[in-house]
Structures are given as C-alpha cells and as structure tokens.
N, C-alpha and C positions, 0 to 999 in steps of 0.2 A: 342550598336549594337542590333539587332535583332535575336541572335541565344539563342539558350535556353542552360538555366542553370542547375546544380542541388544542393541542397543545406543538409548541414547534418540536420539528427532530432535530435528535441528537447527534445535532452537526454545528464543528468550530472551523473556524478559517482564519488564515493573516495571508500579508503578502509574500512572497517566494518571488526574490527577485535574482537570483541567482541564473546564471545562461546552462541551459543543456551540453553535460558535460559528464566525465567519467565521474562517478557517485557510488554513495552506500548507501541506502534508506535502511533506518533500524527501528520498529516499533517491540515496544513490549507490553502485554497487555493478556488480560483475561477474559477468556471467550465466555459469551455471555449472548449466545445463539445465533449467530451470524449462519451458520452452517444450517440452522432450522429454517430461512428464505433464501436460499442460495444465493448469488449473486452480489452478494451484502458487499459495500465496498470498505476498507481498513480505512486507505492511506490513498490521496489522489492531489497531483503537483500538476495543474492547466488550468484553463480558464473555466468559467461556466457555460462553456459553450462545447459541447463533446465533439464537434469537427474538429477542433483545435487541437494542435500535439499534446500529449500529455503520459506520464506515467501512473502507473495504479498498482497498488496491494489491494486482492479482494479474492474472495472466493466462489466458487462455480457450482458447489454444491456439494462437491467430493474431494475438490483440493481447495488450497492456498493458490494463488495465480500473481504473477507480477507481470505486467503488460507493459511494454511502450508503444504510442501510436501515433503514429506520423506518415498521412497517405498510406495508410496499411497498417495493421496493426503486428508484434510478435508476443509471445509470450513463454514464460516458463512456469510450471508448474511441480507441487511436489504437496503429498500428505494430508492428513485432518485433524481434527481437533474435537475436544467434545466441551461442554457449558462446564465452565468452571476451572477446564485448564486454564495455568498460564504459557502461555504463546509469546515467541521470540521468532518474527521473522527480520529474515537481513536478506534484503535486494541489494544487487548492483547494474547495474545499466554502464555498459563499455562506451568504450569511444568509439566502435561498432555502428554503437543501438541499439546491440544484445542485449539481452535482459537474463539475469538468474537469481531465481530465489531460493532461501534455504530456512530451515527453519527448526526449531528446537520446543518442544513443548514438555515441560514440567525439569525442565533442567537438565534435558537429557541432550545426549551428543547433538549436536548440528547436523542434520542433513541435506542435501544439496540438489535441486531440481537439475534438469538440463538445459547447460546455455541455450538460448534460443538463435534463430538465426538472425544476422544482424538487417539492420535498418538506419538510414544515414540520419545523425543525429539533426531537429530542427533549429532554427535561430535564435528560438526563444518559446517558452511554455507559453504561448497565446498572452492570456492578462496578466499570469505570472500569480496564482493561489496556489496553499496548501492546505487540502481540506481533511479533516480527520472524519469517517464514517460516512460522507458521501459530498457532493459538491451539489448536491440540488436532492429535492425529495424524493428521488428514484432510489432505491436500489443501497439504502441507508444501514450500515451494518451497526453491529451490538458488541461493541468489546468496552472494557472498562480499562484505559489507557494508563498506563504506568507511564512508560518511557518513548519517546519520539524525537529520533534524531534523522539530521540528513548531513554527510561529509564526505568532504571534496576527495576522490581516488579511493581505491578500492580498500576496505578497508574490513577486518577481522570481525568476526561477534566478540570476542576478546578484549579489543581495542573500542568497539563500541558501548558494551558493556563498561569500559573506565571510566569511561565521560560521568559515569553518573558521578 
C-alpha cells in the first residue's frame, strides 16, 4: 500500500552488570553517518534514565568523545571520521573517573585524546545497560557494528583486537 510506516531505531541493549571500575571499551565498527547528526551516540553503559552515572562513546559533530557522568560530567575527546571508514575506538575510564579515548580509523596508528580530569567513580551504572547507538530515541547514531568489547583494566588496541 501506499500509507506511511514507522519503524524502531537502530538500537540493541542487554544487561551490564559489571560495577564501575578501571575498564577498556573497545568498539569496531563502520561509519555510516553518525558525524552527519552530530551528537549520534556509539556505545552507552547506564540506565535509561540520563541523570544516572553512565559512560558514553559518541560524537559532537567534529570529534569522537568518551564521557563519564557522575554529578558532573568529564570528557575526552580526539578526531573524525567520514561514511564508510572503518573506525576503531578504544576508551578507558581510570580508577580516577578519567576518561580517554583513542582511535584508529582505516587501520592506521592509534591515536590518543587527552586524559580528562578525574571524577570519583559511582556505585554502580544506575539499572546497569549497555546500549549500542543510543539508550532511547534521542540522539541515535549509524555505525555498522563489527566488534564490541568491554575488559576489566586498561588494556591495549592490540590486546583488544585478539579477543576476536
């Protein structure tokens, strides 16, 4: 027929019951215009309630960003990307509550944002999700997901990269 549809976004979620702690988030994945609505989220470990502490991969419109937010937000930031690269970012989040990300697009060297300032780690990520491209229909980013990991201490692209 000819009547209009609507259809859900492209957003998956499970549980994340793991406690806030020194980590490595590792996504790999192919951009596929996230950078065209700025703000598009990657990768997001909290509840669906955005008061509640939470870390995030997502971009601002001109970089990659990795956030943690807990009564205040920090962040680090580094590079871009265009539709069609493949993209390799790797967060770490300190025992701090610093946050740094780095990133690698089309297989080239790693490079490194600046640690952010720290912020004292919460109890626990609120309901305890991990959502890939957004935790609710805001702000819903477009990459086409290869690889998604999360591991306990700080840990290499290198080291990450073997798990596959």
């Amino acid at each position: 027929t000819s009547a209009a549809v609507t259809r859900n976004r492209e957003t998956i979620s499970w549980s994340f019951l793991a406690v806030p702690q020194i980590m490595t988030i590792y996504c790999r994945f192919v951009e596929l215009g996230s950078f065209l609505v700025g703000g598009s989220r990657y990768l997001y470990i909290g509840s669906d309630d955005s008061d509640n502490p939470s870390i995030k991969m997502d971009n601002d419109g001109a970089n990659f960003r990795l956030s943690h937010t807990q009564a205040g937000a920090v962040h680090s930031v580094i590079g871009t990307a265009s539709i069609w690269d493949i993209v390799e970012l790797r967060g770490v989040l300190f025992t701090d509550g610093a946050v740094q990300i780095h990133v690698s697009v089309n297989g080239a060297a790693e490079s490194g944002g600046t640690k952010s300032a720290a912020l004292a780690l919460p109890a626990n990520w609120g309901d305890g999700f991990l959502y890939l491209n957004s935790r609710d229909t805001a702000n819903v980013g477009f990459a086409g997901f290869h690889t998604v990991r999360v591991q306990r201490g700080e840990q290499t692209r290198a080291y990450m990269r073997s798990l596959w």
